[in-house]
C-alpha positions as CSV (number, residue, x, y, z in Angstrom):
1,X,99.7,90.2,126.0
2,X,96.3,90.3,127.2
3,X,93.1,92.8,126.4
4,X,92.7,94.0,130.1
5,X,89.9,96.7,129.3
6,X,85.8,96.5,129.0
7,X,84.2,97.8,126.1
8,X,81.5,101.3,126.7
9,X,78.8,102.6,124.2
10,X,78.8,105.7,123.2
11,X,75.6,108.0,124.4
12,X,75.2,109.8,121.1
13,X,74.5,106.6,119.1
14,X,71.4,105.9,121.8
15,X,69.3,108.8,121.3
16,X,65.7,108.4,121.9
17,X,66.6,105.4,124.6
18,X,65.7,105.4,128.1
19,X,67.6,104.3,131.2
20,X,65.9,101.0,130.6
21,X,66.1,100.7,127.1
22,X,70.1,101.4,127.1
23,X,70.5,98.9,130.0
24,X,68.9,96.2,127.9
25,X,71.1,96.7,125.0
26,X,74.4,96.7,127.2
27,X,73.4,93.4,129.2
28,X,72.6,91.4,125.9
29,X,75.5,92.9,123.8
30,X,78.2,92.6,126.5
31,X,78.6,96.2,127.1
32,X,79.6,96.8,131.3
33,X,79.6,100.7,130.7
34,X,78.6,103.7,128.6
35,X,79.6,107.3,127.4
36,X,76.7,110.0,128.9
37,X,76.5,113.2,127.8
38,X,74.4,116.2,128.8
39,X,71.2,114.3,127.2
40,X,71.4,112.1,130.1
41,X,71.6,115.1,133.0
42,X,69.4,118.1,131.7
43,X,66.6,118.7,133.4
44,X,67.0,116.3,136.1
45,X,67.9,117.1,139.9
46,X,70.9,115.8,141.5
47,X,68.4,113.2,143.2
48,X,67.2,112.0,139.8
49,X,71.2,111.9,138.8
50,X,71.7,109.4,141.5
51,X,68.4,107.4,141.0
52,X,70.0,107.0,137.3
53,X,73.2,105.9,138.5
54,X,71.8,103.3,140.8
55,X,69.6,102.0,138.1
56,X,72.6,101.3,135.8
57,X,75.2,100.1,138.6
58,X,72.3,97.3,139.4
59,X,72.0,96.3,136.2
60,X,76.3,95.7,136.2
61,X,76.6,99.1,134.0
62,X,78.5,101.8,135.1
63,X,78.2,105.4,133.3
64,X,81.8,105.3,132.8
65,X,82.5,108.7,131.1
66,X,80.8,112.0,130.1
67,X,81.1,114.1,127.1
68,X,81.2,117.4,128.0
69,X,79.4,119.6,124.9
70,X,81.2,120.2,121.3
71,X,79.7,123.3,120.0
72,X,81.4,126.5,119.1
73,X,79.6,128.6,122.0
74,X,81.3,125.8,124.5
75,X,84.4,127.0,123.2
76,X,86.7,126.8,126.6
77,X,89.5,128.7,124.8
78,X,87.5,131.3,123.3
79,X,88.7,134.8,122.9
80,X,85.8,136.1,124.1
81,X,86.1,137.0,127.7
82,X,81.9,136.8,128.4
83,X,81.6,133.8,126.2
84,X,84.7,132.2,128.1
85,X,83.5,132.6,131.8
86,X,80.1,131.6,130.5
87,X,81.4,128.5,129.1
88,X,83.4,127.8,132.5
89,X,80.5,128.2,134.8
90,X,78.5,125.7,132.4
91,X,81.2,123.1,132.0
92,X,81.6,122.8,136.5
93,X,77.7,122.5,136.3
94,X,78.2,119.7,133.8
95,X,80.8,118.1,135.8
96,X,79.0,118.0,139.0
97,X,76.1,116.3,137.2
98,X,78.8,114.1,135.7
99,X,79.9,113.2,139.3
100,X,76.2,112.6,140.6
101,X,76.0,109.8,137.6
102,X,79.2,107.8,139.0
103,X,81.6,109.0,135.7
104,X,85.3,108.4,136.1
105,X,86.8,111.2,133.3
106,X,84.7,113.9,131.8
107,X,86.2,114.2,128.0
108,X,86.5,117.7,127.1
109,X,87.8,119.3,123.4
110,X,90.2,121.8,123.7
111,X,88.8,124.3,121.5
112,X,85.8,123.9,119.9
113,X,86.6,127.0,117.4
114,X,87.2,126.7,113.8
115,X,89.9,129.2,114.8
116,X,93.4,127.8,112.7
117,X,96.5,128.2,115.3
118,X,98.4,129.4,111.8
119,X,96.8,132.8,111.7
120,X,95.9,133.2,115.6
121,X,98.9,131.8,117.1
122,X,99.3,129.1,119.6
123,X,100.0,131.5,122.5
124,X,96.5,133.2,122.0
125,X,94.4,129.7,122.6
126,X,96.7,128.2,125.4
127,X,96.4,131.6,127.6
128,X,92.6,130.9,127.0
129,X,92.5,127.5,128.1
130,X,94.6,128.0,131.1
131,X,92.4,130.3,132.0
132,X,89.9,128.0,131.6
133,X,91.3,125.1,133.5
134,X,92.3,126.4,136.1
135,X,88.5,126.7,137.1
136,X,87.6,123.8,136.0
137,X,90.7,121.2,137.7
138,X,90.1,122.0,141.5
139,X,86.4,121.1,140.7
140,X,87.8,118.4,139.0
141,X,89.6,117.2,142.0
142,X,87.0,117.9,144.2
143,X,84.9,115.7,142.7
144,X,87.1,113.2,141.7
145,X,86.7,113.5,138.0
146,X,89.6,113.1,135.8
147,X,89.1,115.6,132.5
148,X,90.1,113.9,129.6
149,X,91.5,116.7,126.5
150,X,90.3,115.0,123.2
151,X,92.4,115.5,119.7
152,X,90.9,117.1,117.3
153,X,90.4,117.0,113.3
154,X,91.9,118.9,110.8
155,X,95.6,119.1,111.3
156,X,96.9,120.1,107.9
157,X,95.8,123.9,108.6
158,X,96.9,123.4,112.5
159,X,93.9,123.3,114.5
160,X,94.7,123.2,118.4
161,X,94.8,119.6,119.0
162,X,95.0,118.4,115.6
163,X,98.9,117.3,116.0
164,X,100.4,115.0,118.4
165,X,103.2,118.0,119.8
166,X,100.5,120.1,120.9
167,X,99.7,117.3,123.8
168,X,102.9,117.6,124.9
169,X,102.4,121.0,125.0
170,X,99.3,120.7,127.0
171,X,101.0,118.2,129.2
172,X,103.7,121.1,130.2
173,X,101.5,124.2,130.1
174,X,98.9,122.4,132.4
175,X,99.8,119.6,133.8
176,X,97.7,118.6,136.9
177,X,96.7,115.2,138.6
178,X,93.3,115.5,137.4
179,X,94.0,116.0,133.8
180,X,94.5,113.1,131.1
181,X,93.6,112.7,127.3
182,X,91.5,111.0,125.2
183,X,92.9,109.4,122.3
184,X,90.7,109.7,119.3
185,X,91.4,107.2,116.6
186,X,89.0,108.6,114.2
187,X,90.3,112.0,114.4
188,X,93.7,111.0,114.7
189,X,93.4,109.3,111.0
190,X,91.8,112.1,109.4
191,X,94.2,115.0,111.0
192,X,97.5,112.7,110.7
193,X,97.1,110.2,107.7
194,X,97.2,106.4,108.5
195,X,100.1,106.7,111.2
196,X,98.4,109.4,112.5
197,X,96.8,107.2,115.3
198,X,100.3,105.8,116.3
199,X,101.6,108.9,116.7
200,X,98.8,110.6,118.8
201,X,99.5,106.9,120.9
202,X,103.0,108.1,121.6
203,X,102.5,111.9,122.5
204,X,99.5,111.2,125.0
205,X,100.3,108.1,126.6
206,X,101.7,109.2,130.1
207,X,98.3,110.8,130.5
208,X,95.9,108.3,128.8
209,X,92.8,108.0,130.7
210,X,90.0,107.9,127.8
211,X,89.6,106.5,124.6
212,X,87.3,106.7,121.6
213,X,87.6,103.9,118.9
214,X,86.1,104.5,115.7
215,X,87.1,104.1,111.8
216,X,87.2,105.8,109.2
217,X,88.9,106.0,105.2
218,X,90.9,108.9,106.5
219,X,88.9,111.7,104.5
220,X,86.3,112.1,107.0
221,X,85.0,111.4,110.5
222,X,82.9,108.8,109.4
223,X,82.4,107.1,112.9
224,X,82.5,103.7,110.9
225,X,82.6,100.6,113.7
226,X,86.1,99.4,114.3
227,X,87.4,97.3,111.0
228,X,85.7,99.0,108.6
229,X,88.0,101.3,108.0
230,X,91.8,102.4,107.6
231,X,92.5,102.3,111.2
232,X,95.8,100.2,112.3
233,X,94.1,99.0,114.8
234,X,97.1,96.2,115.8
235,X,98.7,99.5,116.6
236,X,96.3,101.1,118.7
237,X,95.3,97.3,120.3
238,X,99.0,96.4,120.9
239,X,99.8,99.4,123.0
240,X,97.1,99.1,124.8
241,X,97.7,96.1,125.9
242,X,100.9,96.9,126.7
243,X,100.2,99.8,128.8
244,X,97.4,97.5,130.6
245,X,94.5,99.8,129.9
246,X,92.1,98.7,132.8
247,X,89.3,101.1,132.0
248,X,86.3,101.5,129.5
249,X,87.0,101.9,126.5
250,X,84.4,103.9,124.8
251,X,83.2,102.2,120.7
252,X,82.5,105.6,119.6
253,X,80.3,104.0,116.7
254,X,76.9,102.5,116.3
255,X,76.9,99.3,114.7
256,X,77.5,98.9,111.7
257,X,74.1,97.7,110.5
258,X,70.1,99.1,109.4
259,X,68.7,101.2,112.1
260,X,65.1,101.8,112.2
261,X,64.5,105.8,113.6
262,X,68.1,105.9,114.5
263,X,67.6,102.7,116.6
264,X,69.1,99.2,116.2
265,X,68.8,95.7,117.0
266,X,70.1,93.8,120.0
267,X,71.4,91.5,117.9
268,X,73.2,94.8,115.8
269,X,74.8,95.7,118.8
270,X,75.9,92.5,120.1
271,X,77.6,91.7,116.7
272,X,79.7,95.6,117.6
273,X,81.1,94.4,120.3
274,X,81.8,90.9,119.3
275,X,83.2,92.1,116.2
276,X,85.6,94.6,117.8
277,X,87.0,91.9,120.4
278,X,87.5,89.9,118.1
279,X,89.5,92.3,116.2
280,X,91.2,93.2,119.8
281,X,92.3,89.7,120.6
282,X,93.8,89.5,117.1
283,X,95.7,92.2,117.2
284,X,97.0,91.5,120.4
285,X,98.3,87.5,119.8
């Protein structure tokens, strides 16, 4: 087996970085794409989108994937009717913009509630979401996005997407050519213990578009840099090697290093993604 994938940085560990800035650190660490997120679209025009995506496609970077917003008032299964629609009409504007910076899958969290499924019931959040979705997948398909359902934290109490069977779930309920998951290894450590990654591996893989790789000591969503945490990451590397991942893969971690203002060195970022191949190609062998 082979690593068959390109590495992405994520664009919540580059705040207060320009186009420019960003582009520098991907050429000189190695990095050929990078997670966006509504930072990188407010307040520009569609014009300015595409000026944006030039810029980075010249440099050899492509803006791979956007992160659609996490909040509680972007809640796409809320049980608020108003708040619901509201959060619709938002998420198509954010996917257009999404589409005007050249991203492949838009990654999306099922419910952004604190909401537990063990005293709302399941049905209650999956009528929600379908609701939901079914706005948001024909824009997906017109605009050739994929959107990519993350899994969430917090299993132990039941939180919609905190357990592997509630992909397959999702998978049945709403399944749709332009709809795919993102496997969270972070998440998946803290909501299933340490073969709680695996496991999320196995229930999402027919629909695997996305990924975000970070560690953690399994008691909280540290965001730690690959390796230096509990994550088996020859189980995550292995499969997907063996499912021939193509894609980006998103390192949703700074480096693991000093950062002045929230910024780090070339050289910090460089040793991330040197670090985590080298951790790929040894778990792969």
């Amino acid at each position: 087996m082979k690593k068959t994938w390109n590495w992405a940085a994520c664009g919540y560990n580059l705040p207060y970085q320009d186009d420019s800035e960003i582009i520098e650190i991907c050429k000189y660490a190695g990095i050929t794409a990078v997670e966006a997120n509504s930072s990188f679209s407010e307040g520009k025009s569609g014009r300015e989108l595409e000026e944006s995506r030039k810029r980075y496609n010249q440099a050899g970077v492509k803006i791979d994937s956007f992160h659609l917003p996490m909040g509680e008032e972007n809640d796409i299964a809320s049980f608020y009717e108003t708040v619901r629609r509201k959060v619709a009409d938002n998420t198509v504007r954010l996917m257009e913009n999404a589409a005007l910076l050249g991203s492949r899958v838009v990654i999306l969290h099922p419910s952004t509630s604190r909401f537990y499924i063990e005293e709302e019931g399941m049905d209650r959040f999956l009528i929600q979401m379908g609701k939901t979705l079914e706005a948001l997948l024909p824009k997906a398909e017109e605009l050739k996005l994929v959107i990519a359902l993350e899994n969430m934290l917090f299993g132990e109490r039941g939180r919609v997407g905190s357990v592997p069977e509630h992909f397959t779930v999702f998978a049945e309920k709403f399944g749709h050519p332009n709809l795919g998951f993102c496997l969270d290894t972070g998440h998946a450590l803290v909501a299933g213990g340490p073969n709680g990654p695996a496991k999320f591996f196995e229930a999402m893989k027919k629909c695997l578009v996305a990924f975000h790789l970070h560690d953690n000591a399994g008691d909280r969503d540290s965001h730690l840099a690959p390796g230096h945490g509990l994550v088996d990451w020859k189980s995550i590397f292995g499969r997907m090697a063996e499912m021939k991942f193509s894609d980006a893969v998103c390192i949703e971690a700074p480096p693991f290093n000093y950062a002045d203002n929230y910024k780090y060195s070339l050289d910090a970022w460089k040793k991330l993604t040197e670090e985590t191949d080298a951790l790929a190609e040894n778990s792969i062998k």
